[in-house]
Structures are given as structure tokens and as C-alpha cells.
N, C-alpha and C positions, 0 to 999 in steps of 0.2 A: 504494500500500500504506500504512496506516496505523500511527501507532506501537505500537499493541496488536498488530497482526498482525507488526509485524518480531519484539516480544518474544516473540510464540510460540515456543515452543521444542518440540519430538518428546515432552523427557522430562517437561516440565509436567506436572505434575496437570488443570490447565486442558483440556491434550490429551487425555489417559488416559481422563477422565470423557468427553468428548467423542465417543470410541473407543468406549467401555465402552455409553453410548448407543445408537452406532448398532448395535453386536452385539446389543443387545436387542431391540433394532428391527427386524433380519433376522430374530432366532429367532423373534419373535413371530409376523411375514411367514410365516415354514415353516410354524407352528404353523397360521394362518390358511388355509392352502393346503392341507393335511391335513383340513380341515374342508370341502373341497370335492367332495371323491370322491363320486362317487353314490350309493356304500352309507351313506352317512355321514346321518343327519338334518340337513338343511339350517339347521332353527334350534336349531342348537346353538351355544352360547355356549359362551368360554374358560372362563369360570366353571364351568359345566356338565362339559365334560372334565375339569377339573382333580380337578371332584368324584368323577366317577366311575373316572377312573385312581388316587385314591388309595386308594378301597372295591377296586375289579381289583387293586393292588397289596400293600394291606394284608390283605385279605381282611375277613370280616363285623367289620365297624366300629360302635360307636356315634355318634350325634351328638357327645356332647363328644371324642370322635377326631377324627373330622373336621374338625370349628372349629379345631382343636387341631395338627394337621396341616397345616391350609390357614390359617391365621391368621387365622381370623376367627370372628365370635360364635357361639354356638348355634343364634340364632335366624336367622343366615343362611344356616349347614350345614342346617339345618332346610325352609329354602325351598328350597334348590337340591337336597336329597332331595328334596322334594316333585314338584319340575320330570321330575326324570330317573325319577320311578317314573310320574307321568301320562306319561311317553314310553315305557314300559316298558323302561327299562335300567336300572332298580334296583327293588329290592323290601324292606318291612319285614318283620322278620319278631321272634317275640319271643324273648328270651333263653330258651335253657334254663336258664342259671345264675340270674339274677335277672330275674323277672318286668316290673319296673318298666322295665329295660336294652332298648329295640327296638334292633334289627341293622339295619344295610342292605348288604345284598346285591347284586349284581350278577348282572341275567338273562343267560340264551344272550343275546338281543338285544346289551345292553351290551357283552358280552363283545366279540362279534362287532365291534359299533362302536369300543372303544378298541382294540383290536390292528390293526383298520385305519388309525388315527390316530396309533396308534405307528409300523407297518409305514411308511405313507408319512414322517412326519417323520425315522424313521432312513434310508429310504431316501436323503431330501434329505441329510440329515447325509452319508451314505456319499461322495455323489455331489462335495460339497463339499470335503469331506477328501479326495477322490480327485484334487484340485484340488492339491494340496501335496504337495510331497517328505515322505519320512521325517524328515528333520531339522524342517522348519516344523511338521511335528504333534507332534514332541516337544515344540518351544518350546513351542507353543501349549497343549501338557497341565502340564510345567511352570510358567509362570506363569501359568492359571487356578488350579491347585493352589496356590502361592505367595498368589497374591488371595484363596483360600479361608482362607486359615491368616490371612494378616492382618488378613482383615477379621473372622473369629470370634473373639471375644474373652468369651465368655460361654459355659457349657455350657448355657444354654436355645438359645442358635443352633444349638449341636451338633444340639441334639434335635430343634429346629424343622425344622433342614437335611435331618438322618437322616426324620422324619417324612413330608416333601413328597418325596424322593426315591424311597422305596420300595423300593428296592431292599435283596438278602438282604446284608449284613454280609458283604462283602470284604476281605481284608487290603491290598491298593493301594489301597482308597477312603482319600480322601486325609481325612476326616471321623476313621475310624478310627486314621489316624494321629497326628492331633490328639489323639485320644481319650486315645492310648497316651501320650503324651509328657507331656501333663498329668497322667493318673497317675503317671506317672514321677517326675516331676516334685516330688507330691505324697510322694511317699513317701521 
């Protein structure tokens, strides 16, 4: 054993990042496995998903949402539209409000593809958690929650986070919580 390996230590930062890795590295694995079902288009990219669970999630979106959302440029929300409408799981379509504004939408097709992608990775997730007592899924909501609040330190993460997430405004999303306590805070 080497003297960098006796100083390891559990509570190290060194560890945590370490940890913190390889859970991304598993969720990503779920992710990729999800993408293998047979209803699923085979050459679909993470990219790809991403793009169109946050159009399935936010509903009819413009490009600067998306980029905006997904963090990235216009002209890359832009290609990765393009990808998923030649696949037929998204569509343009033009604003009623403002002519200049195109939408992109989500076909039956798409529809059908991220809820299969969703279904099986919550599946995985279930399956996982099914793996742990009650107490370890506590810890384990607790300090993701804890690492959420520490590591936002900005209200553009708030919004970035809120954005890619998708999901309707809960009072336990622990985002919102944040939310509250900085106003609070503020005021």
C-alpha cells in the first residue's frame, strides 16, 4: 500500500469526488441501457433524449429554451431539432403568438419513445432502491439534497437545474426549497 493510499481517508473530498464519479457512471450505464429496448430507435444519442424529454417535459418549446435548458448554444438545440424531426419525434411548427418564434413539438412517435426511456430507467431506479432498506434511501435523499443546496450557489443554477429537470413545481423539490429560503432570506 502506498503512502497516498494509507492517507485516504472515507471523508476526503478526494473520496466523495471519487464516489460522486462513479454514480454518474452507473446513471449514465441505466441511461444507456434504456436506449436498448427494441421500440427505442437504435441510433439515438444521449444528446438526442435529452433533447426531446425536455420538449415531452416542457411542452412546445423554442430553440432559445432548449439551449437554455440543456446548456448549450442555439445552434446546437438547433441540430439536435433537426436530428429528432428527420426521425420523426419532433416537429416544427410556427408560433401562433409570434410568427418569427418556430415550436418544436413532440410526435405520437416521440412521445411513445421517451416514456419508454423513462419507463425502463425508473424501472432500473425502482429495482435499485428496492436494493436498500428504508433508512439507506433516506440517507441517500438527504444528502443528494444536502449536495444540491451546497453546490447551488447562484439563482441561474436554480433555473438551469429547474429547467433540465422538468418537472411540475413541488413543494419537497428540494430546488424549491432553496428557492424559499433565499427569498427568505432576502427579505
Amino acid at each position: 500500500m502506498s503512502a497516498k493510499t494509507d492517507e485516504f481517508r472515507k471523508e476526503s473530498a478526494e473520496y466523495l469526488e471519487i464516489l460522486a464519479d462513479l454514480v454518474v457512471e452507473i446513471l449514465k450505464k441505466s441511461a444507456e441501457s434504456a436506449l436498448s429496448d427494441e421500440n427505442i430507435p437504435q441510433d439515438l444519442t444521449r444528446s438526442l433524449v435529452e433533447c426531446l424529454q425536455y420538449v415531452y417535459l416542457h411542452g412546445d418549446s423554442t430553440l432559445k429554451q432548449i439551449s437554455y435548458g440543456l446548456g448549450i448554444s442555439t445552434p446546437a438545440a438547433s441540430q439536435l431539432v433537426d436530428r429528432l424531426v428527420k426521425k420523426g419525434l419532433a416537429e416544427r411548427k410556427e408560433s401562433e403568438n409570434d410568427r418569427r418564434n418556430m415550436l418544436v413539438i413532440v410526435t405520437e412517435s416521440g412521445i411513445n419513445t421517451i416514456t419508454s426511456i423513462r419507463k425502463q430507467k425508473t424501472q432500473w431506479f425502482c429495482e435499485v432502491l428496492g436494493r436498500m432498506n428504508a433508512a439507506e434511501r433516506e440517507s441517500l435523499t438527504e444528502g443528494l439534497e444536502s449536495f444540491v443546496v451546497a453546490s447551488t450557489s447562484e439563482d441561474d443554477d436554480l433555473d438551469r437545474s429547474c429547467a433540465r429537470c422538468g418537472m411540475k413545481h413541488v413543494n419537497f423539490c428540494v430546488l424549491n426549497k432553496i428557492r424559499t429560503s433565499r427569498a427568505n432570506e432576502d427579505n
